[in-house]
N, C-alpha and C positions, 0 to 999 in steps of 0.2 A: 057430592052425594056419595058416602058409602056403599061401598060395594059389596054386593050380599056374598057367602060360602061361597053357592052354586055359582053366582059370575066368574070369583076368584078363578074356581076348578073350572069353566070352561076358557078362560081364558088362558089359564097356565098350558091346559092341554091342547090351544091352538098354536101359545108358543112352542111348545113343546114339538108341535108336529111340522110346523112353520119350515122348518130348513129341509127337509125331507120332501114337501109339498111342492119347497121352492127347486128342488134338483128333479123328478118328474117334469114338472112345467119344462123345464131348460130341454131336458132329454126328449118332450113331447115336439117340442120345434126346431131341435138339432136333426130328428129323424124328418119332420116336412122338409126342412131347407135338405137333406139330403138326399131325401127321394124326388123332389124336384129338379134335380142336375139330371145332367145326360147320363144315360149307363152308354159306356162303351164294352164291349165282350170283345175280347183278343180270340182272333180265329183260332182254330187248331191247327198244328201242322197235319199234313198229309204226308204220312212216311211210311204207307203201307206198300 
């Protein structure tokens, strides 16, 4: 089945945005899996 204009353009514009969409995704679950570890905070010294 041929593909009308309007499919063409929406589809070129999903590939088009596909690798950008795909790097959000990565950064959206790189920051859960990092706020899911422990935070540790290093005390401060006392040197007053």
């Amino acid at each position: 089945m041929p593909k009308t204009p309007e499919t063409r353009q929406i589809v070129d514009g999903l590939r088009e945005a596909a690798p950008e969409i795909a790097d959000w995704h990565v950064l959206h679950w790189d920051v859960q899996r990092l706020n899911a570890q422990p935070c540790s905070i290093p005390e401060q010294p006392s040197g007053r």
